[in-house]
N, C-alpha and C positions, 0 to 999 in steps of 0.2 A: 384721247387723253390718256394720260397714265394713270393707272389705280394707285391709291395711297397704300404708302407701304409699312405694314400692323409695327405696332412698338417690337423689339426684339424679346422673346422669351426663354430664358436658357432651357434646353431641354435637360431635363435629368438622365445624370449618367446611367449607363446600363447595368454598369454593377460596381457594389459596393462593399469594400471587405467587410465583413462581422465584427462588431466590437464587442459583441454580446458573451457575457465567459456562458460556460456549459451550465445546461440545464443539473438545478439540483436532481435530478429523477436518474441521470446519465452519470454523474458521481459518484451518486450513492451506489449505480451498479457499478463504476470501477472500483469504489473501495471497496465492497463487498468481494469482488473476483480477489483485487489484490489482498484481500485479509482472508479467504479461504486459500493463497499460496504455503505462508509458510503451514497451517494448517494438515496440507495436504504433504508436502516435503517430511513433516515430523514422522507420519507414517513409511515413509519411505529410507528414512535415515539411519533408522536401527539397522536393513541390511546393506547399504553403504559403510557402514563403520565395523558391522563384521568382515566385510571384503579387506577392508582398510587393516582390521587385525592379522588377518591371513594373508596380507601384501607383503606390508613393512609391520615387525613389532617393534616400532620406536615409539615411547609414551611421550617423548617432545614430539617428534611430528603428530601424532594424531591428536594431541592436546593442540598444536597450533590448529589444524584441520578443524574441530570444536569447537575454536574460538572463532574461526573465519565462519563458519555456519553460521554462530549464534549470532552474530554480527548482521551477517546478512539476513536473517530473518527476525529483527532487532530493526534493520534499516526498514525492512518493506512493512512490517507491523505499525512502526512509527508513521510510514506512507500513508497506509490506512485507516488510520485512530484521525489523523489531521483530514484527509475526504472525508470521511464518513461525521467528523464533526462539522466539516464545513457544509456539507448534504443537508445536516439535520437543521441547522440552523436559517440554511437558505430557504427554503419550501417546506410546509407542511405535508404537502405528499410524499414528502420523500425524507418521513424523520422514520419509518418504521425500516424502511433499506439502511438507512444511515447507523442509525441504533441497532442493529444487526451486522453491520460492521464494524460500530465501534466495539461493541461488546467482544466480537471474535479478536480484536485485534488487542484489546486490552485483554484478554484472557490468555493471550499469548504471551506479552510483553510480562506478565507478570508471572507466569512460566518459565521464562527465562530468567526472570530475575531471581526467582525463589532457586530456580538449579546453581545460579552461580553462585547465589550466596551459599547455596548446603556445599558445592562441591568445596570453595573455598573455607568456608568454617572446617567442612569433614578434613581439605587437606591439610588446616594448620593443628588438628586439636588431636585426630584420630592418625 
């Protein structure tokens, strides 16, 4: 006689993409990396911009030059303030990474700001 043949049972796939977003612990180390960038750039940009004086002495280019810098570490600052709040708020273990990047990242942003406004006030008044 023939064996009865089992109900069918789908077998589970072997693999499954991840839906899962990154761990708050792995955020809070990229924005910490990315809010020590521009961090670590500012130290380096004073002798960049002395090259830049000894290249070309044109106050429009290196004023554009200025602007593009700030800009870009304006954008990655911004990168960082938004992980590093999203870090903190996702996981408790990982609000003291998070807040360690927010802080650096706002301490930045607000560096920048305070420069443009002096350079701006200094350029219309002085």
């Amino acid at each position: 006689m023939t064996e009865p043949v089992p109900p069918y049972t789908p077998q589970p796939y072997p693999y499954r993409p991840s839906t899962a977003a990154p761990s708050a612990r792995n955020l809070a180390l990229v924005a910490l990396i990315v809010a020590a960038v521009p961090v670590l750039l500012q130290g380096v940009w004073p002798g960049i911009q002395i090259q830049l004086y000894r290249a070309i002495y044109d106050p429009a280019a290196i004023g554009l030059v200025n602007a593009v810098f700030s800009l870009f570490m304006s954008a990655v600052s911004v990168a960082a303030l938004v992980m590093g709040i999203i870090a903190a708020r996702r996981d408790a273990g990982a609000r003291l990474l998070g807040g360690i990047a927010i802080g650096i990242a706002g301490s930045t942003l607000v560096g920048i700001g305070l420069s443009l406004a002096s350079s701006t006030i200094g350029g219309r008044f002085f």
